[in-house]
C-alpha positions as a printed NumPy array, in Angstrom:
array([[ -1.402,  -9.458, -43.847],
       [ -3.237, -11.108, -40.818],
       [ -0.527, -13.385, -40.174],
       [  1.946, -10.643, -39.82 ],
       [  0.134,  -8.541, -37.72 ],
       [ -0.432, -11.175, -35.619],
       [  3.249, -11.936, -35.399],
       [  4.007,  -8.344, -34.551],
       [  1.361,  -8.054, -31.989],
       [  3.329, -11.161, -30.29 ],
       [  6.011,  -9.916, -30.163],
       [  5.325,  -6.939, -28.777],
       [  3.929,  -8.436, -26.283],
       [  6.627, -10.659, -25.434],
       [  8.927,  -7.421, -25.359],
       [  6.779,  -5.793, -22.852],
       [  6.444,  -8.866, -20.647],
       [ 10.491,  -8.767, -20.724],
       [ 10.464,  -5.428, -19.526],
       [  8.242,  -5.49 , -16.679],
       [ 10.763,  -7.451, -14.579],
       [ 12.944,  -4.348, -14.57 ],
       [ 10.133,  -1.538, -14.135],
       [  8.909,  -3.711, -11.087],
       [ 12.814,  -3.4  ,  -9.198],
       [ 12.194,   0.194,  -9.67 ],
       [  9.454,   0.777,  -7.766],
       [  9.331,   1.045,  -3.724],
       [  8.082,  -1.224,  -1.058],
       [  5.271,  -0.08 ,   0.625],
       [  4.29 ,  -1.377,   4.063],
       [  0.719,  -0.292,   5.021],
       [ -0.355,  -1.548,   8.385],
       [ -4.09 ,  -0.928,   9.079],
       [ -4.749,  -2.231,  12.86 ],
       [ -7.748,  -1.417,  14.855],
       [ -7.678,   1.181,  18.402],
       [ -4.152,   2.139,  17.28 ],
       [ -3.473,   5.856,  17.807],
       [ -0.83 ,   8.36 ,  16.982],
       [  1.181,   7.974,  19.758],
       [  0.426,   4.153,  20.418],
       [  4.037,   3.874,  18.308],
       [  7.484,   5.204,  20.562],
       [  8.417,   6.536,  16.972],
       [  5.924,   9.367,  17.526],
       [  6.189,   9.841,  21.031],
       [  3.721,   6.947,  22.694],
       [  5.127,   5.281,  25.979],
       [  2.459,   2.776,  26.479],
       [  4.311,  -0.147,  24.47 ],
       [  7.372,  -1.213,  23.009],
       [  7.433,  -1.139,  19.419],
       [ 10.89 ,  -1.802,  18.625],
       [ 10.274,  -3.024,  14.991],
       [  7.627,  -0.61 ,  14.037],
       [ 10.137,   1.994,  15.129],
       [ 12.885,   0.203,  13.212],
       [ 10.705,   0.797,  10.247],
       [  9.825,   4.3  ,  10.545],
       [ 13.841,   5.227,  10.87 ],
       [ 14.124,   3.174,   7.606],
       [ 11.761,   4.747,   5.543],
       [  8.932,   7.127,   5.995],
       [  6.835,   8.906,   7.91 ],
       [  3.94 ,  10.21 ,   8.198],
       [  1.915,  12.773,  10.472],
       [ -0.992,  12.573,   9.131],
       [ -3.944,   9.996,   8.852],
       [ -7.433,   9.794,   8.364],
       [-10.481,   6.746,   8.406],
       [-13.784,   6.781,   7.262],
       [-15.206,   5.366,  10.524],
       [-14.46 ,   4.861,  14.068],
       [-15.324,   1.563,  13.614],
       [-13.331,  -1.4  ,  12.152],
       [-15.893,  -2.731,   9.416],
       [-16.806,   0.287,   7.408],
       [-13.409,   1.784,   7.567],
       [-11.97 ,  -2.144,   5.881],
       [-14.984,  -1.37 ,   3.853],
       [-13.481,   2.219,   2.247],
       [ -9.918,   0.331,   2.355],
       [-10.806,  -1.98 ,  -0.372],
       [-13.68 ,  -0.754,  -2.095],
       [-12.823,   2.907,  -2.189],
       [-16.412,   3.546,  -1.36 ],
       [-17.953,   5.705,   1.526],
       [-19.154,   2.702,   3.617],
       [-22.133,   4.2  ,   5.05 ],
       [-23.434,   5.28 ,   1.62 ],
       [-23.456,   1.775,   0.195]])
């Protein structure tokens, strides 16, 4: 009886590592860019003048958009902090 379930547990497995492949084509691309001193209108996409950003603009009119944004800190280190840890920098 061990042997068996053993056998179905494998290949189960191997069905579900066969189907990942597909699930992962499914799902979107996601480009996150997290820069430091960049403002709302430091893109042309949302209005800024200040610099050319041909290819950030390219990839706004490709995809999406959005209007709002928010960081933990006005600093660079605690807000990377919160990016990866999901933790309130100052608080740790």
């Amino acid at each position: 009886m061990k042997t068996t379930s053993k056998f179905l547990f494998f290949f189960l497995l191997l069905g579900l590592i066969q189907a990942l492949p597909l699930r992962a084509a499914d799902r979107p691309n996601i480009v996150f860019i997290y820069a430091d001193d960049i403002g709302y209108g430091d893109f042309s996409c949302y209005g800024g003048t200040g610099a050319d950003t041909a290819y950030t603009d390219n990839l706004a009119a490709s995809g999406l958009r959005f209007l709002s944004g928010y960081c933990s800190a006005a600093t660079c280190t605690p807000s990377r902090y919160s990016l990866l840890t999901g933790q309130y920098a100052f608080r740790n």
